[in-house]
C-alpha positions in Angstrom: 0.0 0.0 0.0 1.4 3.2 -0.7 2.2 5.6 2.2 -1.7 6.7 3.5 -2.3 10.4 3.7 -3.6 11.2 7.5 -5.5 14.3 8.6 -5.5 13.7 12.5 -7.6 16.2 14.5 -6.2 17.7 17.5 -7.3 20.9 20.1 -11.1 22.0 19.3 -12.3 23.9 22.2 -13.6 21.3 25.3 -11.7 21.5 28.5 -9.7 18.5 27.2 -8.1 20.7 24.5 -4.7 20.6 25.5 -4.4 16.5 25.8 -6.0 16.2 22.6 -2.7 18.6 21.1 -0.3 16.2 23.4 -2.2 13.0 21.6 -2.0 14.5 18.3 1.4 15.0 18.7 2.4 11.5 19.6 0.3 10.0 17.3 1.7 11.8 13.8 4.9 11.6 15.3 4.2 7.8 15.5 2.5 7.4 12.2 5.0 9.7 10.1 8.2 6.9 11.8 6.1 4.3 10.0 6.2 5.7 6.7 2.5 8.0 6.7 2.1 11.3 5.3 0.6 13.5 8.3 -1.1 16.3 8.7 -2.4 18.0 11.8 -5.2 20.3 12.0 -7.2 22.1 15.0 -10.9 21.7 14.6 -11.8 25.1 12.4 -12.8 26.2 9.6 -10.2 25.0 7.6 -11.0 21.0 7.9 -13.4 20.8 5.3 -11.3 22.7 2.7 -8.5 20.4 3.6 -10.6 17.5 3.1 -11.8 18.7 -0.4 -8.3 19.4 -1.9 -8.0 15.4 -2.6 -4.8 15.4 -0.7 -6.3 13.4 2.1 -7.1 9.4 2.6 -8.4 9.0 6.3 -8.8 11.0 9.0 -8.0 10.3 12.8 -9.9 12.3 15.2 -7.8 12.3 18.3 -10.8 15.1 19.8 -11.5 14.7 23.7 -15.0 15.9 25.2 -17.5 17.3 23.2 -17.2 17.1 19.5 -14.7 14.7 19.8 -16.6 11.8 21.5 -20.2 12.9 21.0 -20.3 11.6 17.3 -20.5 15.1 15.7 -17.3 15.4 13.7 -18.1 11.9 12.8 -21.6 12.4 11.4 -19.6 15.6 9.3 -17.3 12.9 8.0 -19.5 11.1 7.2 -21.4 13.6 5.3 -18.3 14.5 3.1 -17.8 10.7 2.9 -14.0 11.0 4.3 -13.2 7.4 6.1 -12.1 8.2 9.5 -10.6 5.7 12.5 -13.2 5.5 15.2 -16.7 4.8 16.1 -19.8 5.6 14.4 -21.7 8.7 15.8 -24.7 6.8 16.8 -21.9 4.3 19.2 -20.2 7.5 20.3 -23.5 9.0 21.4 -24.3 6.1 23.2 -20.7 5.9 24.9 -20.1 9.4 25.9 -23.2 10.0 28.2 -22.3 8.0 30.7 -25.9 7.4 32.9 -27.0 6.4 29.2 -23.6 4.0 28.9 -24.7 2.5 32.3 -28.2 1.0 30.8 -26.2 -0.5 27.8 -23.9 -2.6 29.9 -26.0 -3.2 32.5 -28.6 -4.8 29.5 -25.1 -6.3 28.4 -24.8 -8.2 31.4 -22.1 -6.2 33.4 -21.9 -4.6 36.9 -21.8 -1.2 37.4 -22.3 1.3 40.3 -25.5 2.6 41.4 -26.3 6.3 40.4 -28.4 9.3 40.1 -28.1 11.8 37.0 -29.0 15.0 38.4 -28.9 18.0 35.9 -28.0 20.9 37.2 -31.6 22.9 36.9 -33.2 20.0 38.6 -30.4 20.6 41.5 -31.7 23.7 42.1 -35.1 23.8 41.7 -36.0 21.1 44.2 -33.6 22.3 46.5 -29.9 21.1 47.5 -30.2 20.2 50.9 -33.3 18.0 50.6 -31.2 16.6 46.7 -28.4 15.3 48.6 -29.6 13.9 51.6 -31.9 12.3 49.7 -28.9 10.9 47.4 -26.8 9.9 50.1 -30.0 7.9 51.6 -29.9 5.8 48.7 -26.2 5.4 47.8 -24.6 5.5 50.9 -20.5 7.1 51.5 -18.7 7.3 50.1 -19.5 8.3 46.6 -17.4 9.8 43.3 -19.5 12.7 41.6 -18.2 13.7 38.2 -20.0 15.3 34.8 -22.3 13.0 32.7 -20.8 13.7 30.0 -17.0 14.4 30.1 -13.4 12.7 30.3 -9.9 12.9 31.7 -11.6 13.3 35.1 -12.1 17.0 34.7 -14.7 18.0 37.9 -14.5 14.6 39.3 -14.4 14.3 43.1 -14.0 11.4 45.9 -16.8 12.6 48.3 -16.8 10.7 52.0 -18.8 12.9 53.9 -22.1 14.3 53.6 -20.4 17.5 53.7 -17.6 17.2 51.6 -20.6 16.4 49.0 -22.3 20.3 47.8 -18.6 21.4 47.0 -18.4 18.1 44.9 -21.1 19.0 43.3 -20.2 23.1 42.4 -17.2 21.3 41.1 -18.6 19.1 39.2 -21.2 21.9 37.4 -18.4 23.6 36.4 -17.6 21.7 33.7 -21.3 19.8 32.7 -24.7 20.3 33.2 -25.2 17.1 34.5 -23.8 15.0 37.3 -23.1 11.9 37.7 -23.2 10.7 41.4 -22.3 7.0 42.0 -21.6 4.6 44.7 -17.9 4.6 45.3 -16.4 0.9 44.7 -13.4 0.1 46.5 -10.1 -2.2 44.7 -8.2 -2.1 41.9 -9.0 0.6 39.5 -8.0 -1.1 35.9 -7.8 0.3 32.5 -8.7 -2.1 29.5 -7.7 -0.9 25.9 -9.7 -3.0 23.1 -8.0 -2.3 19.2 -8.8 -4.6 15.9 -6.6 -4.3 13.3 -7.7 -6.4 11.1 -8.9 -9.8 12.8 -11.4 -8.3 15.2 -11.7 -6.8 18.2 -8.9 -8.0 20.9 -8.1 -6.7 24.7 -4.9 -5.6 25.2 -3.2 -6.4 28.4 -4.8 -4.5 31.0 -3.4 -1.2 33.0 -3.2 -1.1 37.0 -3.8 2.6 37.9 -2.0 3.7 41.4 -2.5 7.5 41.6 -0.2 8.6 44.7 -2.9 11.2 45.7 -5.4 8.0 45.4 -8.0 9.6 43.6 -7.2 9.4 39.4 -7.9 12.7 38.4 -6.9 15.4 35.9 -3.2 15.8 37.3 -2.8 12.4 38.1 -3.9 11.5 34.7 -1.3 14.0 32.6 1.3 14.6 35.4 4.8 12.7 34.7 5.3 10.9 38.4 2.0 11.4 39.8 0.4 8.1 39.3 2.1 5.2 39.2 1.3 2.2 36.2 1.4 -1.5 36.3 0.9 -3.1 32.8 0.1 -6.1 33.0 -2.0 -4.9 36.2 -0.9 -7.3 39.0 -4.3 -9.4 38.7 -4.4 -13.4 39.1 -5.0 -15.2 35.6 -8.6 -15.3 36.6 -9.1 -11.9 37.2 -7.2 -11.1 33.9 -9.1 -12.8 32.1 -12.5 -11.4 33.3 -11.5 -7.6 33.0 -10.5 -8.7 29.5 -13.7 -10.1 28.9 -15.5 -7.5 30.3 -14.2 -4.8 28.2 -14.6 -6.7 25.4 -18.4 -7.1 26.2 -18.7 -3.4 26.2 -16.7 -2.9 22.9 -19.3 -4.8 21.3 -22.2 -4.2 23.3 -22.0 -0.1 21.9 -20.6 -1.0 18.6 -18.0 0.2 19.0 -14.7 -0.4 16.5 -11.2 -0.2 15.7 -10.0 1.0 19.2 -11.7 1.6 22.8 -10.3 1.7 26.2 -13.1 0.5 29.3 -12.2 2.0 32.2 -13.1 -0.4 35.8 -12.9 -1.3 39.6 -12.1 -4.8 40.4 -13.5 -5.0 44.3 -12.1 -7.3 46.9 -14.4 -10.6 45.6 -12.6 -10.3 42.3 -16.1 -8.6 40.4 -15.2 -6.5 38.0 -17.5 -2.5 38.3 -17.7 -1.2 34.7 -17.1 2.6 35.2 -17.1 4.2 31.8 -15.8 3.7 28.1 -14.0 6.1 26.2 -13.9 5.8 22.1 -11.2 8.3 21.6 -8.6 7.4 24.2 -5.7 10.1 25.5 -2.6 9.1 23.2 -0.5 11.1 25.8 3.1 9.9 26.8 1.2 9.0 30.1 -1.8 7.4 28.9 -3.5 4.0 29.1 -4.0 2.2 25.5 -0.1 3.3 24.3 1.4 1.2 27.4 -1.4 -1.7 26.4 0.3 -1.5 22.9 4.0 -2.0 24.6 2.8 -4.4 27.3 1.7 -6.6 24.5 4.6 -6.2 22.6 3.9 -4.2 19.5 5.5 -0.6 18.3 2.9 2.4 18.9 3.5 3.0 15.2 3.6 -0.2 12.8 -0.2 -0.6 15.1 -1.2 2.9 14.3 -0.5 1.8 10.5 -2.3 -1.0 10.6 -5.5 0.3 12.5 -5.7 3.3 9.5 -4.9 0.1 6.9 -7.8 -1.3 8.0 -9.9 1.8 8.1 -8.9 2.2 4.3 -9.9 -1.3 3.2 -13.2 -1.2 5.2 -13.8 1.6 3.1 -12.7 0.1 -0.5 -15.1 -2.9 0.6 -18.2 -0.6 1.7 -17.6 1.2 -2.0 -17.6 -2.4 -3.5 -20.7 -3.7 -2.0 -22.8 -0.6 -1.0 -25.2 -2.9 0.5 -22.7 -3.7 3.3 -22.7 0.3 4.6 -23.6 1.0 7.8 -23.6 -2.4 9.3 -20.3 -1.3 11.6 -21.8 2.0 12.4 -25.0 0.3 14.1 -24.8 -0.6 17.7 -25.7 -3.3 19.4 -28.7 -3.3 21.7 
């Protein structure tokens, strides 16, 4: 195949901008050291005239938060008919509110913890005291509150005491509309990268997360020292093999495709908590699904290849037998 042409989107304007420029950075760094022509774009105005000049094959966006995981740039693609790594918009939607993501795995089969979606107007108008001593009747403490719809753990919060909990929840507005507040699982929190390049989906040795402040949050995430990494996670075969499993459930349960990474708690009986999925996963020098690619011994950038290799001949064999579109972009139920 001769050398593909990448556009890989990087920056747009969530709170997530600045990893998305870090992961766009280490990904066409990646792809150009195994032979790709790259080109990097911010999401503006300029995209669609750079995808009209012909002088693109696939695109990568590399987008966190909203636009990037939502499934809007993807249904633009789409529209201009531009193959693009990733998940369909209707699996993105799906994945990216996570109270909505909850009720898909949960019909899937999995465990995950108990929660109230609270939007913010809802917060106030029936009045916070009586909202959160209502939640904290029915979950318990302690609890994590973070936004709905949201990654990199931007206005998440630990809460163990009742009144720890209306700061957790100003926090938590700050950056969504919505807030997510769920019974806190105790164990080992584990990361689980899913990619298929070609001969389906397969789970990647899985990520032990050990933040030092013991919360995995936005500093911990993208701070050099702050958290400390085990891949393989120090699981027993057993357990190894059921996070695996699980995230592979999930990959298929959204319909999801080419890459995903399941994020979970394994508690002290071994269950495995299914906490979130992301479908556009931080590419950072510190994140999860690049150490997956080492632990299982492959090169970040001969992988990279082959997942936009695939991308391409999806898309020759879609063109071939038109009757075949779609069929990757609908989820399961």
């Amino acid at each position: 195949m001769l050398s593909p042409r990448v556009l890989i989107l990087a920056g747009g304007l969530s709170h997530e901008r600045d990893v998305s420029l870090r992961s766009g950075r280490r990904v066409a760094d990646a792809l150009r050291d195994s032979g790709c022509e790259v080109t990097v774009s911010d999401l503006d105005d300029r995209v669609l005239e750079i995808l009209g000049s012909g002088s693109i094959d696939v695109v990568w966006p590399l987008l966190h938060g909203a636009s990037g995981e939502d499934g809007a740039v993807r249904d633009v693609l789409e529209a201009v008919g531009i193959p693009y790594l990733g998940s369909a918009p209707a699996a993105c939607r799906l994945s990216w509110d996570k109270s909505v993501a909850k009720g898909v795995v949960h019909e899937a089969g999995l465990q995950t913890p108990s929660f109230v979606a609270l939007p913010h107007g809802v917060f106030r108008e029936l009045g916070a005291a009586r909202v959160l001593k209502a939640i904290i009747g029915r979950l318990g403490l302690p609890l994590v509150v973070k936004p709905a719809r949201g990654g990199s753990a931007l206005g998440a919060s630990a809460v163990r005491s009742a009144e720890a909990l209306p700061q957790a929840m100003v926090d938590c507005f700050a950056y969504g509309d919505v807030a997510l507040v769920e019974r806190h699982v105790s164990g080992v929190e584990v990361a689980v990268s899913v990619i298929d390049t070609g001969d389906g989906p397969v789970p990647l040795p899985p990520v032990e997360i050990v933040p030092d402040s013991g919360l995995y949050d936005y500093d911990a995430r993208y701070t050099a020292g702050a958290t400390e990494f085990f891949c393989p996670a120090r699981l027993t075969p057993t357990a190894l093999e059921s996070v695996q499993a699980v995230a592979l459930t999930a990959h298929r349960a959204f319909g999801l495709r080419h890459l995903s990474r399941t994020d979970l708690i394994i508690d002290a009986t071994g269950q495995p908590w299914f906490l979130e999925v992301n479908v556009a996963p931080g590419m950072t020098e510190t994140s999860l699904l690049p150490q997956s690619i080492e632990a299982a011994g492959m090169r970040p950038g001969p992988t990279y290849r082959r997942l936009i290799e695939k991308v391409l001949n999806d898309h020759k064999s879609t063109d071939q037998n038109p009757t075949t579109q779609a069929v990757e972009a609908t989820p399961h139920s």
